[in-house]
C-alpha positions as CSV (number, residue, x, y, z in Angstrom):
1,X,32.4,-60.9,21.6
2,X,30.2,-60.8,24.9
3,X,32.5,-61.0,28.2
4,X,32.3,-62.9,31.1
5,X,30.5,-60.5,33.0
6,X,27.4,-60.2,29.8
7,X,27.4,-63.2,28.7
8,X,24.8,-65.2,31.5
9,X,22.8,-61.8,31.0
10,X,22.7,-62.2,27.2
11,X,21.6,-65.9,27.4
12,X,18.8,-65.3,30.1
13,X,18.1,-62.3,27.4
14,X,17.8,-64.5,25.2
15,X,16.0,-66.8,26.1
16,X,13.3,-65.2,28.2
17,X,12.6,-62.0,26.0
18,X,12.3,-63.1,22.3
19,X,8.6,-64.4,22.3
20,X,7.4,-61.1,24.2
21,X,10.1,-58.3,23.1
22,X,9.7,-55.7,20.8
23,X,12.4,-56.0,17.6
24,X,13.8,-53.2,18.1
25,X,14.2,-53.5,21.7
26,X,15.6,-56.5,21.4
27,X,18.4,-55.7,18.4
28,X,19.7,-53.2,20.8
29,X,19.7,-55.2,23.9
30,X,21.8,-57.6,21.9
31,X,24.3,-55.6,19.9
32,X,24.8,-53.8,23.8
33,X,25.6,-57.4,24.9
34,X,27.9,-58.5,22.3
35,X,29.9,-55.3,23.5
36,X,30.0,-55.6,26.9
37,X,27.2,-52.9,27.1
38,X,25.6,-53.7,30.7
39,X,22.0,-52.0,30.7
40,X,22.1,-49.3,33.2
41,X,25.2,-50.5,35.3
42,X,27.6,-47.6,34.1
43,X,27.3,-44.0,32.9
44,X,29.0,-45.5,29.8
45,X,26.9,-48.5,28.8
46,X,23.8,-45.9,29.5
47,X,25.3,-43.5,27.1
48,X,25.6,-46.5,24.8
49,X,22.0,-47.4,24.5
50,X,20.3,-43.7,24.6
51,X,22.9,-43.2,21.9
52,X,22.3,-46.2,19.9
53,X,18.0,-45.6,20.1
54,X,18.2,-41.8,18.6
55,X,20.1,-43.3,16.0
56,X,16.9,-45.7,15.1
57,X,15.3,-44.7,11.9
58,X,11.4,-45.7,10.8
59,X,10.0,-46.3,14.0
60,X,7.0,-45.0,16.1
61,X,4.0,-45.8,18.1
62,X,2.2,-47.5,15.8
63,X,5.0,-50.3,15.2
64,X,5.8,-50.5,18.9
65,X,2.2,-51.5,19.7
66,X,1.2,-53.4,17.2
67,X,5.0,-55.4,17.9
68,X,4.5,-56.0,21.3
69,X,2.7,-59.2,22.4
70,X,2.7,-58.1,26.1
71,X,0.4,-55.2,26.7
72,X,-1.3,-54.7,29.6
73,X,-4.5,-52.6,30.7
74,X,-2.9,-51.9,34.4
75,X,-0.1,-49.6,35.5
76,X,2.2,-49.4,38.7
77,X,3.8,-46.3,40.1
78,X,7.5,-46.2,39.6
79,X,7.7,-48.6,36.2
80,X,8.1,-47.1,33.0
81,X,5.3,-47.5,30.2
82,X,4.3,-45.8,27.1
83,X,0.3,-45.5,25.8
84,X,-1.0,-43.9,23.5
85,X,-3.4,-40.8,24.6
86,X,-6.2,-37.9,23.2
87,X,-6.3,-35.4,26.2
88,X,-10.1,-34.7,27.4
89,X,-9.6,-31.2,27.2
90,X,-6.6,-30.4,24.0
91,X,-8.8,-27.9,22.5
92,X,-7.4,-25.5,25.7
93,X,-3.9,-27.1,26.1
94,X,-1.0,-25.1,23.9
95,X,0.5,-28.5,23.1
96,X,0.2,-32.4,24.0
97,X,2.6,-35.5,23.9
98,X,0.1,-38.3,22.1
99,X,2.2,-41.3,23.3
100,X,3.5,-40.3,26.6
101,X,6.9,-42.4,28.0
102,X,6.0,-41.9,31.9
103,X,6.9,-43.4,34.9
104,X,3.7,-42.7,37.1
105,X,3.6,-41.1,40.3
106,X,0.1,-41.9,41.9
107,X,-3.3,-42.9,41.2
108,X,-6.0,-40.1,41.2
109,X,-9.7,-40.5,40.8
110,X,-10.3,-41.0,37.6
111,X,-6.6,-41.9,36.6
112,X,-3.0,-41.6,37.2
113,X,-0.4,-38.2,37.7
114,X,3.5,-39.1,35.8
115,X,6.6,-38.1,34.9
116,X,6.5,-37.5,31.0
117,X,10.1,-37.8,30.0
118,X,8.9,-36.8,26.4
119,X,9.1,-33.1,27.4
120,X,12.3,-32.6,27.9
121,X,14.8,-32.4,24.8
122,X,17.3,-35.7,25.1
123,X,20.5,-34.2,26.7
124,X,18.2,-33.6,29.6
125,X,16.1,-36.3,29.4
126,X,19.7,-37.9,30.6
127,X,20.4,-36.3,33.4
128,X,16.9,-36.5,35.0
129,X,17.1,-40.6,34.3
130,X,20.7,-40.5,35.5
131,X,19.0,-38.7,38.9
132,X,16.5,-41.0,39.1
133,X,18.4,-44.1,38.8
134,X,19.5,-43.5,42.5
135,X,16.3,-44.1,43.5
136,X,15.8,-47.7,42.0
137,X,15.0,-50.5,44.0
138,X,16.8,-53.0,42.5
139,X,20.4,-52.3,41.0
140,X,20.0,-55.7,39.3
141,X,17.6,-54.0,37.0
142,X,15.5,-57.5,36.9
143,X,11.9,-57.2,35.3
144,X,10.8,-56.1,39.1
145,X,12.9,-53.2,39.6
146,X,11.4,-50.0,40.1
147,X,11.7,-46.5,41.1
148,X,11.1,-45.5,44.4
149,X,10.0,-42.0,44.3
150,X,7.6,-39.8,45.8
151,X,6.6,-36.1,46.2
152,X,8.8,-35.7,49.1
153,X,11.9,-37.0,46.6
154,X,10.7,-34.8,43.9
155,X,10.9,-31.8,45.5
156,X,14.4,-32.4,46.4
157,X,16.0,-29.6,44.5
158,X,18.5,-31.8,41.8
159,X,15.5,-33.9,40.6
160,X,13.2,-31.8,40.8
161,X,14.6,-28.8,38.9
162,X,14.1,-31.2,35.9
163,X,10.7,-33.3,36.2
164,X,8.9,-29.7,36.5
165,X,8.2,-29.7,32.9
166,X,7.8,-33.4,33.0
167,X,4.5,-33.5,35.7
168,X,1.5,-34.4,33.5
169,X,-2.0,-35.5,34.7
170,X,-3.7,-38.1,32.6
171,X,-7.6,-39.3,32.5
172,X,-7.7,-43.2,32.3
173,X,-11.1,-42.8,29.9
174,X,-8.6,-40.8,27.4
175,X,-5.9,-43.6,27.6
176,X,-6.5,-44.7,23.5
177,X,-4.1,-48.3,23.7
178,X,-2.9,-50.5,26.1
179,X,0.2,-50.1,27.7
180,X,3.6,-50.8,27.1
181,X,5.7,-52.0,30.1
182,X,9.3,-50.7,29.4
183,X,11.1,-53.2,31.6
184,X,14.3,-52.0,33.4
185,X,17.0,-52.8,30.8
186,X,15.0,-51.4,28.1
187,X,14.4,-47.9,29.7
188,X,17.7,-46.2,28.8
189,X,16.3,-47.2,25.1
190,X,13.0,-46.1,25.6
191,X,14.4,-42.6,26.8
192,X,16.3,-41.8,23.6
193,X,13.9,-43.1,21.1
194,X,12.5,-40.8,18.9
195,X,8.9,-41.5,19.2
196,X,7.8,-38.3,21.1
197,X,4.4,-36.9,18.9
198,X,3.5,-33.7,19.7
199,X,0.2,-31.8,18.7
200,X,-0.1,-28.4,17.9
201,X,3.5,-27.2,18.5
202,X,7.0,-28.9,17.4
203,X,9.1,-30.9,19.5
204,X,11.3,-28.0,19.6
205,X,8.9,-25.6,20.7
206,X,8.0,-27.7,23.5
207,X,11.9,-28.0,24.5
208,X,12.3,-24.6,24.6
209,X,9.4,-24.0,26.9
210,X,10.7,-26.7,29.0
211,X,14.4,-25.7,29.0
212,X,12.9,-21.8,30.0
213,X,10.9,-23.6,32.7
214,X,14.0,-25.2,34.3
215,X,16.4,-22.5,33.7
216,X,18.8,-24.5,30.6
């Protein structure tokens, strides 16, 4: 049964999201709600849905862009999105995420820096997101809500001791879909899904280069 305190949350859910949301998305928005699962409010209901996405079977970037209605060809520092992406130069790279889950940083000449969460293994994929939700702009988590963060943030010790591995530069001409716009309540999803696809090494070679990196 949804409480009081989910309940006008599930029916603006409801009724704004279903002719733009991803399936998925969606299902686990909704089973969240029915439990009194507020997205991103508690370190419980966040624990929830990261939980509740690893478990999801037969999904990956294929099916979450050819489900989503909403793309869009622009990006905004400080919102979440995944793409999918062929890096200009992969013949020299040891290994490359090909649908990145970033929040970008900044603009560069010829397209964007971000914070590939993808690269680190899900236990601290958590912590950084719990870090970083202390810098969002709007605990509401409405569709506008955003992280405010910087390089001056970053290099605060806590956070930045975990987005090291995570700082990835990316060409706009080598961007190969549109973009997905994670909105707010759907990030602590998004962060536990298991749609990281790494060339050339295995997900758990790339962890353990990251984990040496940060010292885990």
């Amino acid at each position: 049964m949804i409480n009081r305190i989910a309940k006008p949350l599930f029916h603006i859910f409801i009724l704004r999201r279903i002719p733009i949301a991803i399936q998925i998305f969606d299902e686990i928005l909704a089973k969240g709600l029915r439990a009194g699962e507020i997205p991103g409010r508690t370190k419980q209901a966040r624990d929830w849905f990261r939980n509740t996405a690893l478990k999801t079977k037969n999904i990956n970037e294929g099916k979450l862009l050819r489900s989503r209605e909403a793309l869009t060809n622009q990006i905004e520092p400080g919102k979440m999105y995944m793409f999918a992406y062929d890096p200009k130069f992969k013949k020299e790279l040891p290994y490359y995420d090909r649908f990145p889950l970033i929040f970008p940083l900044k603009d560069t000449q010829d397209g964007f820096i971000g914070i590939n969460l993808h690269y680190l293994p899900y236990f601290l994929r958590a912590k950084l997101m719990d870090l970083l939700y202390n810098y969002v702009n709007d605990p509401m988590l409405d569709d506008t809500a955003k992280l405010k963060i910087s390089y001056s943030i970053l290099n605060k010790a806590a956070t930045n001791k975990y987005i090291k591995p995570c700082i990835k530069q990316y060409l706009t001409s080598h961007v190969r879909s549109k973009f997905i716009n994670v909105v707010p309540v759907e990030w602590d999803i998004a962060l536990f899904l298991p749609v990281e696809n790494f060339a050339k090494a295995t997900k758990a070679k790339v962890w353990a280069d990251s984990r040496k990196m940060i010292g885990k």
